[in-house]
C-alpha positions in Angstrom: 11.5 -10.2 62.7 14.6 -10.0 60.6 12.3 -9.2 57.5 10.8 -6.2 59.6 14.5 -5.1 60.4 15.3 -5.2 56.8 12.3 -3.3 55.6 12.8 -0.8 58.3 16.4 -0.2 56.9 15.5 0.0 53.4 12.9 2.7 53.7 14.7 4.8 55.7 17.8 4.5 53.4 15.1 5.4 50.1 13.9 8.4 52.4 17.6 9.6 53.2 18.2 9.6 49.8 15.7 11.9 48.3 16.1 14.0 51.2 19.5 14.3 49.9 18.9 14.4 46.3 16.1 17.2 47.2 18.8 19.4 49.9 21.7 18.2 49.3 23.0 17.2 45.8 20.8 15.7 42.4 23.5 13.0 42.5 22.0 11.6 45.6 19.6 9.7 43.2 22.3 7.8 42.2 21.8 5.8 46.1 18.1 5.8 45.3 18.4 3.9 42.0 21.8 1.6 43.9 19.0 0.5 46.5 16.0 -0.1 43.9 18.3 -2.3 41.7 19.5 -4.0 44.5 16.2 -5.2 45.4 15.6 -6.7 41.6 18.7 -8.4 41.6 17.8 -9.8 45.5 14.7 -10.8 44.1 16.2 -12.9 41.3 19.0 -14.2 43.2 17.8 -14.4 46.6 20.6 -12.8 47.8 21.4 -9.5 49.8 24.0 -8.1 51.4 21.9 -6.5 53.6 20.6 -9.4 54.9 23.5 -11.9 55.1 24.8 -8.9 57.2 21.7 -8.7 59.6 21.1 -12.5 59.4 24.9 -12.3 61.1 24.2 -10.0 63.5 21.3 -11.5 64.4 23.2 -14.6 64.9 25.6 -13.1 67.2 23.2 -11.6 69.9 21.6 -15.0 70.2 25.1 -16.8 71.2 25.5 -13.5 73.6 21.9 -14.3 75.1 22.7 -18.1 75.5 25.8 -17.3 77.0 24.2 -14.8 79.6 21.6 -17.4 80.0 24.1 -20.1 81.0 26.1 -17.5 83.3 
């Protein structure tokens, strides 16, 4: 689930940018390239920030389920 999240995000922030570098400003490319090298160095490392931030969130609405569970 967390991997659908993350590919969800990641699309949509690759669309945004063109969109922007197309209406907006050719600079805009510069977010498209920031995301694309992100994804090498993720790939090499095995870490994101993207998805130590999810994988927290994620964490989070579990404990508040569990806790509504116990209420």
């Amino acid at each position: 689930m967390l991997n659908t999240y993350f590919r969800v995000i990641v699309g949509f922030m690759v669309l945004l940018s063109v969109v922007l570098t197309v209406y907006v400003n050719p600079n805009w490319m510069w977010f498209t390239v920031f995301i694309g090298v992100n994804l090498i160095q993720s790939a090499f490392t095995k870490w994101c920030l993207l998805e130590t931030i999810l994988v927290k969130t994620w964490r989070k609405k579990k404990v508040v389920k569990a806790v509504q569970v116990v209420k």
